[in-house]
Steps between C-alpha positions, in 0.01 A plus 500: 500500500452773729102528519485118568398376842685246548811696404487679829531352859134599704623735690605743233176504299147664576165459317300814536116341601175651383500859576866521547577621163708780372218654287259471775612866712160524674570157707688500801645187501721633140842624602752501215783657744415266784519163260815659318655503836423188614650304248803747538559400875426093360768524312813339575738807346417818422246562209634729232223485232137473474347424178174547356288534146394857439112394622604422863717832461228707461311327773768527732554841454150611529455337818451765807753287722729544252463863472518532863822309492601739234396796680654425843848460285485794278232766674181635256725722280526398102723232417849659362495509131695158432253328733159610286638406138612168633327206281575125559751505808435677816620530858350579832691543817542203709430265231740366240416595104212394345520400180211451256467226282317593183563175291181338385382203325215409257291272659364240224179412685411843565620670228646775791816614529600414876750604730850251521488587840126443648350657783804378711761765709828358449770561770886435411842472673793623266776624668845548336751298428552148457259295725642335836392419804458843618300578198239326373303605205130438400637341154788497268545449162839213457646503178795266378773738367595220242767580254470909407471557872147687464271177524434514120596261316503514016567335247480518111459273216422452155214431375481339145122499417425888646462701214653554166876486634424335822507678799680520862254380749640649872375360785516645881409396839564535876447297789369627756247429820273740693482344918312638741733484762347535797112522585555645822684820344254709397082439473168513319177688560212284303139599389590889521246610303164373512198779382 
């Protein structure tokens, strides 16, 4: 839903061209702060997490803009202790967390395991409490309470044919819908990496 063009209104989504790239820090037209911040002033409310798979991670934070970014925040000494065993998560000022999305997927064709989230930056809108007017998020997850007043809904029965003595069969379900809410909330960078 969220690395889908179409899901997003133009203004709030950049494809990196050739020699744009993330993993390209000898070109001078790659800037991982610069596009960062441009889809943070595109979007509509204030971003409050950027998400990416661990491979654009690394890219990102090998880049030299980014560790000028992180240098004119925090000076050149070490990074305090909690900052340099952090894995997964991470923050840098003036940005909002990143978070790191390990999750892959065997590909069938290729016989690779790939990344659920590609080569795409994914910026989101989640601000708290229930969603009005004055605050819009990126998505929400709506769930119908139904009758236990948790959205999850059970029920048993027996089964004659299941086993020696029969057996209970239980059955469970929820109903529930993910919406991308807005597509001006928020923003994509596409084609990050491209070596």
């Amino acid at each position: 839903m969220f690395s889908a063009t179409g899901s997003w209104d133009a203004a709030n989504q950049e494809t990196l061209l050739a020699g744009m790239g993330w993993d390209d820090p000898t070109s001078s037209t790659s800037d991982p702060v610069g596009d960062l911040q441009a889809r943070m002033i595109a979007s509509a409310q204030k971003v409050t997490d950027i998400w990416f798979n661990e491979q654009v991670a690394f890219a990102f934070l090998r880049h030299p803009s980014v560790r000028d970014h992180m240098r004119q925040m925090l000076g050149d000494s070490a990074p305090s202790p909690q900052v340099a065993a952090a894995q997964g998560d991470f923050a840098i000022p003036g940005f909002p967390p990143f978070h790191v999305v390990g999750a892959k997927v065997l590909n069938e064709t290729t016989d690779a395991l790939d990344y659920v989230l590609g080569d795409t930056v994914v910026l989101t809108s989640n601000p708290p409490g229930e969603p009005s007017r004055d605050r819009i998020s990126t998505a929400k997850r709506f769930r119908r309470r139904g009758d236990s007043g948790t959205g999850w809904t059970s029920r048993e029965y027996f089964v004659n044919s299941r086993g020696l003595r029969g057996g209970t069969m239980l059955v469970a379900g929820h109903a529930e819908v993910e919406l991308m809410t807005s597509d001006i909330v928020g923003g994509i960078v596409l084609n990050v990496l491209q070596a």
